[in-house]
N, C-alpha and C positions, 0 to 999 in steps of 0.2 A: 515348253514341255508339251507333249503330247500326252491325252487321257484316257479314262474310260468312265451298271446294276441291276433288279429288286423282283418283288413277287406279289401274288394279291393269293386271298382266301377264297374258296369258292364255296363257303358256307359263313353267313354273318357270324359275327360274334359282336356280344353287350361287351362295351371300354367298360363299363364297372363290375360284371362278369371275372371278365379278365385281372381283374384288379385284386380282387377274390382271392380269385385261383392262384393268383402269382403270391399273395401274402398266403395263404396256405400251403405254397412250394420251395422252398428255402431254393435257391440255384444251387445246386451239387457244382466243385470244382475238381473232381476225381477225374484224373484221364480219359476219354472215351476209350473204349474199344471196339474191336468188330475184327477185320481182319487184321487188328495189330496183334504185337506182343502183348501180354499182359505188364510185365514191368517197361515202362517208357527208358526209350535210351535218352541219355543227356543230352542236352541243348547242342548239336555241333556248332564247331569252333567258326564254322561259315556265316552261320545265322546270329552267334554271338559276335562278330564284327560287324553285320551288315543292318542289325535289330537290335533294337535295345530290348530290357527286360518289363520296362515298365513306360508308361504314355501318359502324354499331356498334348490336350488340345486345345486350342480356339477360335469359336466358332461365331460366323458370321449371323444377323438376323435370315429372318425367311428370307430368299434372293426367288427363289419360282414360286409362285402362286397359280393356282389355273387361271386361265384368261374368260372373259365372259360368253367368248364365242365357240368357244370348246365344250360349254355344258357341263360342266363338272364340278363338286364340291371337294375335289383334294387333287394336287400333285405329286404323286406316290410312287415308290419304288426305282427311281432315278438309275441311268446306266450314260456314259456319259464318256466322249471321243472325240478326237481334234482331228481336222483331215490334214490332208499333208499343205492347205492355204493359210493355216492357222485357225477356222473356225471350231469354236465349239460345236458338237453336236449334244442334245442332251435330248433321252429319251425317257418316258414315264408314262405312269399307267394314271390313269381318269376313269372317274365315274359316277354317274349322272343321279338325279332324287330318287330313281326306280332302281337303283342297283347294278344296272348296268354296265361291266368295263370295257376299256377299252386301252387303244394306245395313242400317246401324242409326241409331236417333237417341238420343240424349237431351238432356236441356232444363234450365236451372236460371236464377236469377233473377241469381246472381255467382259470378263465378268460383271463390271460393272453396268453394263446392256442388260444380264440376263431378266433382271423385272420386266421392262419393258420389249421386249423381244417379243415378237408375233409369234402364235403358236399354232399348230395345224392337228386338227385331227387326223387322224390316219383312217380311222374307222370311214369316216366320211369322202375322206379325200386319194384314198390310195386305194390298193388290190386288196390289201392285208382286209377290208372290208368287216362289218358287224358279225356279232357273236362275241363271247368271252373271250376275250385278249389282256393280258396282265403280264407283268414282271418283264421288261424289255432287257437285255443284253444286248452290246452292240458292238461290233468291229469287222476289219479289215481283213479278211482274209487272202494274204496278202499268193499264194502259190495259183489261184486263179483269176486275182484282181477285182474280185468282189464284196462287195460289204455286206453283211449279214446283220441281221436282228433277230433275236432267240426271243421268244415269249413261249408262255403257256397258253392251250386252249380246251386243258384236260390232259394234253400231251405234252410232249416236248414239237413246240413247233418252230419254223423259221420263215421269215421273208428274206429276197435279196436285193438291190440296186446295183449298178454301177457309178451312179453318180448321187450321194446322202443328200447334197442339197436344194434337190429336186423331189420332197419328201411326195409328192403323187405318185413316183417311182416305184417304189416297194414294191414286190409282187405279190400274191396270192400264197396264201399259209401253206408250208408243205411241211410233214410230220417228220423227226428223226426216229420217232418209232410209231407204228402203230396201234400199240398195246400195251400193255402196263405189265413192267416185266415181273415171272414170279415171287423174287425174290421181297420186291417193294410190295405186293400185294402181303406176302406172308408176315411183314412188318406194321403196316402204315396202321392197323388200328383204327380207330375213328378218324387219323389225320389224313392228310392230300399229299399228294403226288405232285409237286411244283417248287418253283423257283429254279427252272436250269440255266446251267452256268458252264458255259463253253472255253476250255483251254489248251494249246496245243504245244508238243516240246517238236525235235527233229521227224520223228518220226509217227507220232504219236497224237489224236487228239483226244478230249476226255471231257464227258458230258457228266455235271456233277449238277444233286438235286436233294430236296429235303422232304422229308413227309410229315411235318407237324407233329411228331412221334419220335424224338430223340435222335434220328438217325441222318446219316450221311450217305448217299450213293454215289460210285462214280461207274459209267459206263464208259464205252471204250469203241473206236476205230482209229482205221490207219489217217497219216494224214494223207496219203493218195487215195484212198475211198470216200475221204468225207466229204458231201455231209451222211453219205449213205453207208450201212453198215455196224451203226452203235451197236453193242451188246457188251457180253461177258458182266453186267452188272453188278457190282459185289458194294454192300457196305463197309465203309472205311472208319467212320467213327459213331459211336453211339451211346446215349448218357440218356437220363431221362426227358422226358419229351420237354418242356422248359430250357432246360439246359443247351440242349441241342435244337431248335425251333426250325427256325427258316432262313430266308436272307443272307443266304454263302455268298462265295466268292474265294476266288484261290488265285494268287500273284505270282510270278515269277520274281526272285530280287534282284534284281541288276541284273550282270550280267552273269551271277553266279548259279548255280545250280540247286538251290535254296527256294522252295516255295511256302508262301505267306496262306491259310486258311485262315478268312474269319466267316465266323455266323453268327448271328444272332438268337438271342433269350429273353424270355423274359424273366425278371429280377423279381427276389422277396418282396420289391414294392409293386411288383406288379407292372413296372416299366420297362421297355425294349433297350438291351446295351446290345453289343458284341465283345465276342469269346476270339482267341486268336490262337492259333497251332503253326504251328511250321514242320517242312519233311522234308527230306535229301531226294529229288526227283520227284514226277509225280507220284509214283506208284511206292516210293517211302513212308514210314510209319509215320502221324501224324503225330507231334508230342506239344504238348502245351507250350505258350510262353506268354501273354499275358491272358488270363481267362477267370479270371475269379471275381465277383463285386466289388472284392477293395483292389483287385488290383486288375483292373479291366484294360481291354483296349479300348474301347470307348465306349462311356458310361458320365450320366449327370453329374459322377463325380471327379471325373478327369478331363470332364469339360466349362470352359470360362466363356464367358459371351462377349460380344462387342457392349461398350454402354454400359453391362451389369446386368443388360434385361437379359434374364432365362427364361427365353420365350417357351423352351419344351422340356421337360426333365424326361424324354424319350430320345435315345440315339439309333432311331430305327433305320430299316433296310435301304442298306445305299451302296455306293462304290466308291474304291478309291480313285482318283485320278494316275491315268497310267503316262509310263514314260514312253511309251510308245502305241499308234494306235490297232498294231498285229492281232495273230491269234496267237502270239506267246503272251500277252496280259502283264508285259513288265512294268515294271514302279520302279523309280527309285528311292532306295530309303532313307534319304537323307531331303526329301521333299516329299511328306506326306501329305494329301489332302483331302478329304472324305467328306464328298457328295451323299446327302442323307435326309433322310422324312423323319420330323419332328412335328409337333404340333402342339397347340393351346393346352397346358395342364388341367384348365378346368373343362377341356372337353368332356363328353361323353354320349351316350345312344349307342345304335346300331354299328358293326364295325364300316360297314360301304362308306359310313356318312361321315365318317372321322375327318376333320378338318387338316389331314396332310400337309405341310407345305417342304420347300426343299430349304435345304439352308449348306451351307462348305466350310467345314472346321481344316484349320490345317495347327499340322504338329510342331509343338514348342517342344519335343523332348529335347534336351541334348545329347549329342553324339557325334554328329558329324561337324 
C-alpha cells in the first residue's frame, strides 16, 4: 500500500498551561460552520458504506524518536509517503534546546526499520536551508513528475525534488502565497496562520490551513496553474478555537467521490484527539461523523497500545497512511493507519521542548 502530515507553533506554550485551558473548555461537538448550511445534511449513503460511524484503534510504541545527530528533542508533526520502490518516506518537524525548527526525513523499506533508520536533516543538508520550517506535507505530484513538501515558514511554503531519496535534493523555499490572505487575518485572533495541507481532484487543487482560532480555510487554484495562483480563500468550518485547533488533513476515499476531514483539538482534559467530517467533493459542506470525546476519531479513548503501555494519552497531529502516493491523498478505508506525535503523560515545560515521539495506530473498526 502506498502512504502519506503536521504543523509546529510559532509562539511557545506551558504543556501545563494548556492543560488549564483545556479543563476550562469543555470541547463543543456542535457542527462547525462557515460557509456551510446551518442545518447539516445527513451522512450520504457514499460515506456511510465506505466510513464507519465510530473508531477503534491500535497503536504501536514510539517507532520515530529523533536521532542524536539531528539535534532535536522531539519528532513532531509526521507526513508520511511510499515511492513507487516501496520505500517509506517519512517526514517531520525538529527542534533543537534554543527553540529552533526545522525539517527532517528518514526512509526505510518496513516498518519495522523505522527506529533505527538514519535521519537527515534537511535544514543542514539540503536547499530548504535554516530559519523556521515546521509541519511537512509530502507527495507526488504526479502531472509534472515532481514531489513536493509543504511546510510553513510564516507562509505557506514549498520545496521540490525529483528524486525523494536523495533528501539533499530539496530545493530552496518558494511561497504559495506571499501574504497572509484578508480574510485569515480578520479571524486568526491571537492564533497562527499554519499547518497547510495540499489536495487535488481533476481539476482542482486546494490549499487547506488552521489558525489556532477555531477555524478552517481552504484556498484554491487550477491544477494546470499550480503551484502558482492559490486564492479565493473562504472559511469552510469553524467552532471554537479548541474544538477546531490545528493539524488538518482531508482524504479522498477510495475511489469514490467522498472526502475524509480530520483535525485536531484539544480535549476537557486538556489532551490532543482528532475530530472527523466528511463532504461530497471538495468544495461540499463538511458534516460530522466521528467528532465528539466519547465518540472521537482518535482519542486516548478509542486507542489500545501494544503491551498495555499507554505510553501517551495525546493522539496528536499526524497522517493517515494513503493508498496512493499522488495529489489526490487517497486512503483506503478499509486499511486505516494513522502516523501520529504522542508523548510522555508526565511531560511538561515549554511547548518547543515537548518530548514528541512518532508512533502508527491502525484501525480495528469493523466494516470491511
Amino acid at each position: 500500500m502506498f502512504a502519506s502530515l503536521r504543523r509546529f507553533r510559532s509562539r511557545p506554550l506551558n504543556a501545563a498551561a494548556v492543560l488549564l485551558l483545556g479543563l476550562a473548555v469543555v470541547s463543543v461537538a456542535a457542527p462547525a460552520s462557515g460557509e456551510q448550511a446551518d442545518e447539516p445534511a445527513a451522512q450520504s449513503p457514499a460515506a456511510q458504506q465506505q466510513l464507519p460511524g465510530s473508531f477503534q484503534w491500535s497503536s504501536s510504541g514510539p517507532l520515530i524518536s529523533p536521532a542524536p545527530d539531528i539535534n532535536s528533542v522531539a519528532a513532531k508533526d509526521p507526513s508520511v509517503v511510499q515511492d513507487e520502490n516501496g520505500t517509506w518516506h517519512v517526514f517531520f518537524t525538529k527542534v533543537d534546546t534554543r527553540g529552533d525548527w526545522g525539517l527532517a526525513h528518514t526512509s526505510f523499506t518496513d516498518w519495522s526499520q523505522a527506529a533505527g533508520a538514519p535521519q537527515t536533516d534537511l535544514e543542514a543538508d539540503s536547499a530548504v536551508g535554516p530559519g523556521y520550517r515546521a509541519a511537512p506535507h509530502a507527495f507526488y505530484f504526479e502531472p509534472t513528475g515532481e514531489w513536493y513538501l509543504v511546510y510553513q515558514t510564516g507562509l505557506p511554503s514549498f520545496s521540490t525534488t525529483t528524486d525523494p531519496n536523495d533528501p539533499s535534493s530539496w530545493s530552496a523555499p518558494r511561497n504559495f502565497m506571499d501574504s497572509v490572505p484578508d480574510i485569515v487575518q480578520q479571524n486568526i485572533g491571537n492564533g497562527n496562520w499554519l499547518d497547510f495541507y495540499v489536495i487535488c481532484d481533476d481539476a482542482m487543487c486546494y490549499l487547506f490551513s488552521a489558525d489556532d482560532n477555531g477555524h478552517v480555510y481552504r484556498s484554491e487554484t487550477t491544477v494546470a496553474n499550480f503551484p502558482n495562483g492559490f486564492g479565493n480563500t473562504q472559511i469552510v468550518l469553524e467552532d471554537s478555537a479548541y474544538d477546531l485547533f490545528e493539524g488538518g488533513a482531508v482524504y479522498r476515499v477510495g475511489d469514490t467521490n467522498t472526502y475524509l476531514l480530520i483535525w485536531e483539538a484539544i480535549g476537557s482534559d486538556g489532551r490532543r484527539w482528532y475530530r472527523s467530517f466528511t463532504a461530497e467533493g471538495l468544495t461540499g459542506q463538511w458534516t460530522p461523523l466521528a467528532d465528539t470525546e466519547n465518540n472521537p476519531f482518535a482519542r486516548s479513548n478509542n486507542v489500545t497500545f501494544d503491551g498495555g503501555n499507554a505510553w501517551t494519552r495525546d493522539i496528536s497531529h499526524g497522517e493517515l497512511v494513503r493508498a496512493t502516493n499522488d495529489q489526490t491523498m487517497t486512503i483506503d478505508p478499509c486499511n486505516l493507519q494513522l502516523l501520529y506525535q504522542g508523548m510522555d503523560p508526565s511531560s511538561g515545560g515549554d511547548y518547543s521542548q515537548l518530548p514528541w515521539r512518532l508512533g502508527l495506530a491502525t484501525s480495528t473498526t469493523d466494516g470491511c
